[in-house]
C-alpha positions in Angstrom: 115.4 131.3 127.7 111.9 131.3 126.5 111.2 135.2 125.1 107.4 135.9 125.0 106.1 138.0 122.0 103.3 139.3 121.4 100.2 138.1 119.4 100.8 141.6 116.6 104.6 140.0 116.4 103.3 136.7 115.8 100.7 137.7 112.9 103.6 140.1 111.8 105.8 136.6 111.6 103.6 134.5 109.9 102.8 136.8 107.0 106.0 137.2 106.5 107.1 133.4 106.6 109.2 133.4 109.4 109.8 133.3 113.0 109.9 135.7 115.0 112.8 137.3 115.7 114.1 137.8 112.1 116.7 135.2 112.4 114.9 132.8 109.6 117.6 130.0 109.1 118.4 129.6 112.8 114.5 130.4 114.4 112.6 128.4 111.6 111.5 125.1 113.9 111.7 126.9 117.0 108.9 126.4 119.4 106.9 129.7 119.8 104.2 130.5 122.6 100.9 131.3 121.2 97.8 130.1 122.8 95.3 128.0 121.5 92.3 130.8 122.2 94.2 133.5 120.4 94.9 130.9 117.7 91.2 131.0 116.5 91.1 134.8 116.3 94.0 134.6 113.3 93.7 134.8 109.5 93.4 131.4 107.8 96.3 132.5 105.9 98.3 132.9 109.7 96.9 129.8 110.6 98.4 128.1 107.9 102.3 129.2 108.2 101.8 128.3 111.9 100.8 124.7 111.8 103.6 124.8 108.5 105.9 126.2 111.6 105.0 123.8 113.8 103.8 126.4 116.7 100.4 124.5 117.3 100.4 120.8 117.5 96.9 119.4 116.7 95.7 116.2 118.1 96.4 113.5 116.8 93.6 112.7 114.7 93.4 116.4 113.2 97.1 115.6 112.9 96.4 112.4 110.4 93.6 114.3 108.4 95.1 117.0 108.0 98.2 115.3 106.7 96.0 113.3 104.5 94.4 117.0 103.3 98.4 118.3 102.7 98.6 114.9 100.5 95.5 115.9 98.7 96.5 119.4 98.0 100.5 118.2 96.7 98.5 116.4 94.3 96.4 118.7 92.9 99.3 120.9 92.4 101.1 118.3 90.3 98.0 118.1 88.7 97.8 121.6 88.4 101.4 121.9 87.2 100.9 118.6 84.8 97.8 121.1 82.8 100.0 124.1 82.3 102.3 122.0 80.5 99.8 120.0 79.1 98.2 123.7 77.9 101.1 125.0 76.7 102.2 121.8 74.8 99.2 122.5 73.1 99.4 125.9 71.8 102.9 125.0 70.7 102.0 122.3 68.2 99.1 124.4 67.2 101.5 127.2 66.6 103.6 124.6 64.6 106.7 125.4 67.2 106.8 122.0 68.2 106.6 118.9 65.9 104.9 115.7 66.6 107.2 114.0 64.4 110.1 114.4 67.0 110.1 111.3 69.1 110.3 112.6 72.3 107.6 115.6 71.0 105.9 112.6 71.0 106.4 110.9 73.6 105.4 113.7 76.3 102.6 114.7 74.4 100.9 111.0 74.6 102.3 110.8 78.1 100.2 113.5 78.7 97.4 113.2 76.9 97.0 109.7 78.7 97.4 111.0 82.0 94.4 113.9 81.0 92.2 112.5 79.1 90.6 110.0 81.6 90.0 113.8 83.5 88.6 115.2 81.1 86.3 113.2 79.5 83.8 112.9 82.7 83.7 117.1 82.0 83.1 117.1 78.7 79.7 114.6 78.9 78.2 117.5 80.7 79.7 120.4 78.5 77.7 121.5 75.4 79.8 120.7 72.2 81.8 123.5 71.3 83.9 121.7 68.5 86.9 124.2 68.1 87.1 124.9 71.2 87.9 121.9 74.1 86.2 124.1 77.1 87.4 120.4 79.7 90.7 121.8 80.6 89.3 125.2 81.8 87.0 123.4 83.9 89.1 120.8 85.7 91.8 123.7 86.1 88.9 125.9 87.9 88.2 122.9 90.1 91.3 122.1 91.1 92.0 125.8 92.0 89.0 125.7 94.1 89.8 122.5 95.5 93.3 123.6 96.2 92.7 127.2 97.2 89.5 127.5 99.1 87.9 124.0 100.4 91.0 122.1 101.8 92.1 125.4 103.5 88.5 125.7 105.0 89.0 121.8 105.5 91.7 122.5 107.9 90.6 125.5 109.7 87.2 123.2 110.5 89.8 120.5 111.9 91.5 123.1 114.2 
């Protein structure tokens, strides 16, 4: 039996990460109706959950770029992730709460510092020299957030 809802019940179900009805653990892969036309006239936010949800299929080549463009973005997150450590690895051997005597202290901190730096020194050839302060990890982190935040979602509504 194939229930109809509405387009207000479908918005409502997106925002609210689920399918519609409230049933989330049984309805979350279910097939719902919503038209392609009325597809266009929802938030990007809306648009989002729903191909998440499965509800609109694209076609086949907006289905391998935009799968390329979710690839993209799980990157920049672990990139985004790997800089908050990174960051707050930092302030805690400047605080002197971590040592870099420990061997694993270490370790992670070279580990990290080798995955970074190749990052970071492209932004600091075009930063002015501020010698206390290293300003190339506030400026790859505001990239990636606009990478990640506002052009692959624009990406991906453009593909739809």
């Amino acid at each position: 039996m194939t229930e109809l809802l509405s387009n207000a019940q479908l918005r409502l179900a997106a925002e609210h990460q689920f399918a519609w009805p409230h049933d989330a653990a049984t309805n979350y892969n279910r097939q719902l109706p919503v038209l392609e036309s009325d597809f266009e006239t929802f938030s990007p936010t809306c648009q989002a959950r729903y191909l998440r949800l499965g509800v609109i299929k694209p076609k086949s080549d907006e289905a391998r770029m935009i799968t390329l463009l979710k690839i993209i973005s799980l990157l920049l997150d672990v990139a985004f992730f790997i800089m908050i450590v990174h960051i707050i690895m930092s302030w805690l051997i400047n605080f002197q709460v971590l040592n870099l005597r420990q061997p694993l202290v270490a370790q992670i901190w070279m580990g990290l510092n080798r995955l970074l730096e190749p990052i970071y020194q492209p932004v600091r050839r075009f930063l002015p020299d501020t010698r206390p302060l290293d300003l190339a990890p506030l400026v790859v982190f505001i990239l990636i957030i606009i990478c990640r935040d506002i052009l692959i979602p624009d990406l991906v509504r453009a593909l739809i």
